[in-house]
C-alpha positions as CSV (number, residue, x, y, z in Angstrom):
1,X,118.7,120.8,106.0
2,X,119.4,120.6,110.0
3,X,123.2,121.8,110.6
4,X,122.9,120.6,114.1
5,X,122.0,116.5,114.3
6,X,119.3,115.2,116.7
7,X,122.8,113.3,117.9
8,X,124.1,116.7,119.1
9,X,121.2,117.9,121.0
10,X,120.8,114.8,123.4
11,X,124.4,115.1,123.9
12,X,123.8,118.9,124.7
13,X,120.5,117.6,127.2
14,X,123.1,115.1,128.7
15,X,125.6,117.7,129.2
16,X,122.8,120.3,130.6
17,X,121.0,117.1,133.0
18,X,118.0,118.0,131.0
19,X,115.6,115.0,130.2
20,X,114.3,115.4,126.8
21,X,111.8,113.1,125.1
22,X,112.5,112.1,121.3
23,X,110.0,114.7,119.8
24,X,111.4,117.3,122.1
25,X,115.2,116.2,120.3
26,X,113.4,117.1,116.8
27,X,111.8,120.5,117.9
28,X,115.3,121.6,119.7
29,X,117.1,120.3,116.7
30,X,115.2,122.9,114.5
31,X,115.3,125.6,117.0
32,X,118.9,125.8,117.4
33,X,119.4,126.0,113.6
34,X,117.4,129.1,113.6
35,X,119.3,130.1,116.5
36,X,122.9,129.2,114.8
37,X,121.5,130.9,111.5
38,X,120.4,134.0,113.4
39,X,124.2,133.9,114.5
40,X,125.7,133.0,111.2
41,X,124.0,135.9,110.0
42,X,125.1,138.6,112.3
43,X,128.9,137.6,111.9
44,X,128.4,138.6,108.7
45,X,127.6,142.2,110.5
46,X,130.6,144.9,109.0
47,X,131.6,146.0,112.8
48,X,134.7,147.7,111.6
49,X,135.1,151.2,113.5
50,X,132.1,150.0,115.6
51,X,134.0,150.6,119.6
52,X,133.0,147.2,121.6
53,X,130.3,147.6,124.3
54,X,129.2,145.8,127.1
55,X,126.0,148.1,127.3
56,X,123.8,149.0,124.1
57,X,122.6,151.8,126.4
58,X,124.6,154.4,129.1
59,X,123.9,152.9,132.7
60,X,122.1,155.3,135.2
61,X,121.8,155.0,138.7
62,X,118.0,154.0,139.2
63,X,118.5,154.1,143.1
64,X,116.9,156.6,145.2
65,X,118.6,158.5,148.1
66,X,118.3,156.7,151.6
67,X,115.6,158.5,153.4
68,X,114.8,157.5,157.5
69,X,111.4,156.3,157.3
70,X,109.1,154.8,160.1
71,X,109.1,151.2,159.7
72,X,106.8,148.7,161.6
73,X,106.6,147.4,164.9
74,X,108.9,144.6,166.2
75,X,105.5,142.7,167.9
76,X,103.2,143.9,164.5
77,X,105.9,141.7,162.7
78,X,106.6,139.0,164.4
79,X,102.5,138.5,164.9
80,X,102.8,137.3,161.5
81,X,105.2,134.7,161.7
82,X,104.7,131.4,162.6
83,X,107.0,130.7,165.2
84,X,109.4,133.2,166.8
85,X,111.2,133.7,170.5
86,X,113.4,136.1,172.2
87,X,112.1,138.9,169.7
88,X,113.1,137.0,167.0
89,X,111.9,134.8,164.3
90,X,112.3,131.1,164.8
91,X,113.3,129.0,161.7
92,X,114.5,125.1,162.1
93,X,118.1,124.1,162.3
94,X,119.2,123.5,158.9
95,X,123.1,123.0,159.7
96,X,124.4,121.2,163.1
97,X,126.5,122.9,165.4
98,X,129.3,120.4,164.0
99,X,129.8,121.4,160.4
């Protein structure tokens, strides 16, 4: 038996924008009951003494150390783009001068 109603997912597309077609409302329907079971099942979950986490896993810095190296020339750069001036790539206005 579906606990969510082909009802509630178009007004869930509607509420997203998303277009759906009338088989997609039938295959959604049925995916978010698994999905609403799956959660039904894990509240069931005993989480007493269990501390809250927003990490399952300790975060490590992955970054490296900044180290100077040579990068490339201004002209080997620019001879790849398609339009540049004054050193500089050039890109078209996107936003007047008035705004």
């Amino acid at each position: 038996m579906s606990t969510i109603s082909r009802a509630e997912v178009a007004h869930l597309a509607h509420l997203a924008r998303l277009e759906v077609t009338e088989e997609e409302l039938d295959a959604f329907a049925g995916q978010l009951d698994v999905i609403l079971e799956s959660m039904k099942t894990l509240s069931e979950v005993d989480t007493d003494g269990v501390p809250p986490t927003s990490q399952a896993v300790p975060l490590v810095n992955v970054f490296r150390e900044d180290q100077p190296q040579p990068s490339l020339q201004r002209d080997d750069v620019l001879a790849g783009a398609p339009d540049s001036a004054e050193d500089r790539f050039r890109v078209p206005q996107i936003l007047s001068e008035e705004e």
